[in-house]
C-alpha positions as CSV (number, residue, x, y, z in Angstrom):
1,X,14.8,13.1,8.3
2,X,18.7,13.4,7.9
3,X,18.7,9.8,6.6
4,X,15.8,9.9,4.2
5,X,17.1,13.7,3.0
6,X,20.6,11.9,2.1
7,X,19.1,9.0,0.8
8,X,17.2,11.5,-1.8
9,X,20.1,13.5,-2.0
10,X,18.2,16.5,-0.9
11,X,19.1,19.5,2.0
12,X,17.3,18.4,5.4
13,X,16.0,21.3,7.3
14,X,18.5,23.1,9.5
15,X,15.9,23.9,12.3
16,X,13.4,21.5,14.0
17,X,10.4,23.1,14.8
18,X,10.0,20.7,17.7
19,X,12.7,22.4,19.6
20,X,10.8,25.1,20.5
21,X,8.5,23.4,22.8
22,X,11.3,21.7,24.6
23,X,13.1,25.2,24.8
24,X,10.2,26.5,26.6
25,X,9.7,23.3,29.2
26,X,13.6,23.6,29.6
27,X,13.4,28.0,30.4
28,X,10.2,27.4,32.5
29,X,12.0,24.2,34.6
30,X,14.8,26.6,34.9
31,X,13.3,29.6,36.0
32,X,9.7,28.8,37.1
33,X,8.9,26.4,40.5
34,X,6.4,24.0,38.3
35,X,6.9,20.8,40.6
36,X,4.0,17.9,39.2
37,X,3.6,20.4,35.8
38,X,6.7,20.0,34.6
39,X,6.3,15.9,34.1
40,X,3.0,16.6,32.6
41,X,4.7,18.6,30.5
42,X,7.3,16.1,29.4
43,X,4.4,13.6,28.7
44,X,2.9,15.8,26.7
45,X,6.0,16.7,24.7
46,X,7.1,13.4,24.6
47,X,3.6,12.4,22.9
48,X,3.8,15.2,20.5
49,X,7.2,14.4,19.6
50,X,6.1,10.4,18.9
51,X,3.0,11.6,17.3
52,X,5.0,13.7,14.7
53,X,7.6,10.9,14.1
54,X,4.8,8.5,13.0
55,X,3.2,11.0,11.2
56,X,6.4,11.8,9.0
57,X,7.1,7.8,8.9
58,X,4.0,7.4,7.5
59,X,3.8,10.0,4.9
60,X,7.7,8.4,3.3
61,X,6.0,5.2,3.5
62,X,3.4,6.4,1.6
63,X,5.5,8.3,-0.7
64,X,7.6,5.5,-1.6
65,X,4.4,3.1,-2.5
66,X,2.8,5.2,-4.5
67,X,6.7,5.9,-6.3
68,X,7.0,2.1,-6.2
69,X,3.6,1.6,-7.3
70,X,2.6,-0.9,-4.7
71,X,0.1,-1.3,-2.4
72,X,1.4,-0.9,1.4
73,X,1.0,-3.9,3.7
74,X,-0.6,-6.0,0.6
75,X,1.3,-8.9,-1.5
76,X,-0.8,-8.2,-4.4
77,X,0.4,-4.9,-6.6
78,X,-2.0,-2.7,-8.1
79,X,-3.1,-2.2,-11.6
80,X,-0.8,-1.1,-14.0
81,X,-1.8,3.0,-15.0
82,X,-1.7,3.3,-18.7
């Protein structure tokens, strides 16, 4: 997000809202005796965190074709808008 957000020339967000998961797998490793749970736990964030990042990496992709005016994943371009 930095990258695209400089590339734009626009402010990235100063929080990630995907900290607050890890925050709370990193108190309840910390404080709580979880044992097995707690890789469960990091598959699960780790999922949600790859999950997001393809979501957002589609979306740009997205955003620049239809900027661009081209088709994704397609040699031919589409039809001129008048």
């Amino acid at each position: 997000r930095l990258i695209v957000s400089s590339m734009s020339q626009t402010r990235c967000d100063v929080f990630n809202w995907l900290l607050l998961p890890l925050a709370a797998i990193v108190v309840g490793v910390i404080y709580l005796p979880l044992g097995v749970i707690e890789l469960y736990l990091l598959v699960a964030y780790t999922l949600l965190a790859v999950a997001t990042h393809l979501h957002y990496a589609i979306c740009v992709v997205q955003e620049l074709a239809d900027h661009l005016g081209l088709y994704v994943f397609s040699v031919e371009r589409p039809p001129k808008k008048d």
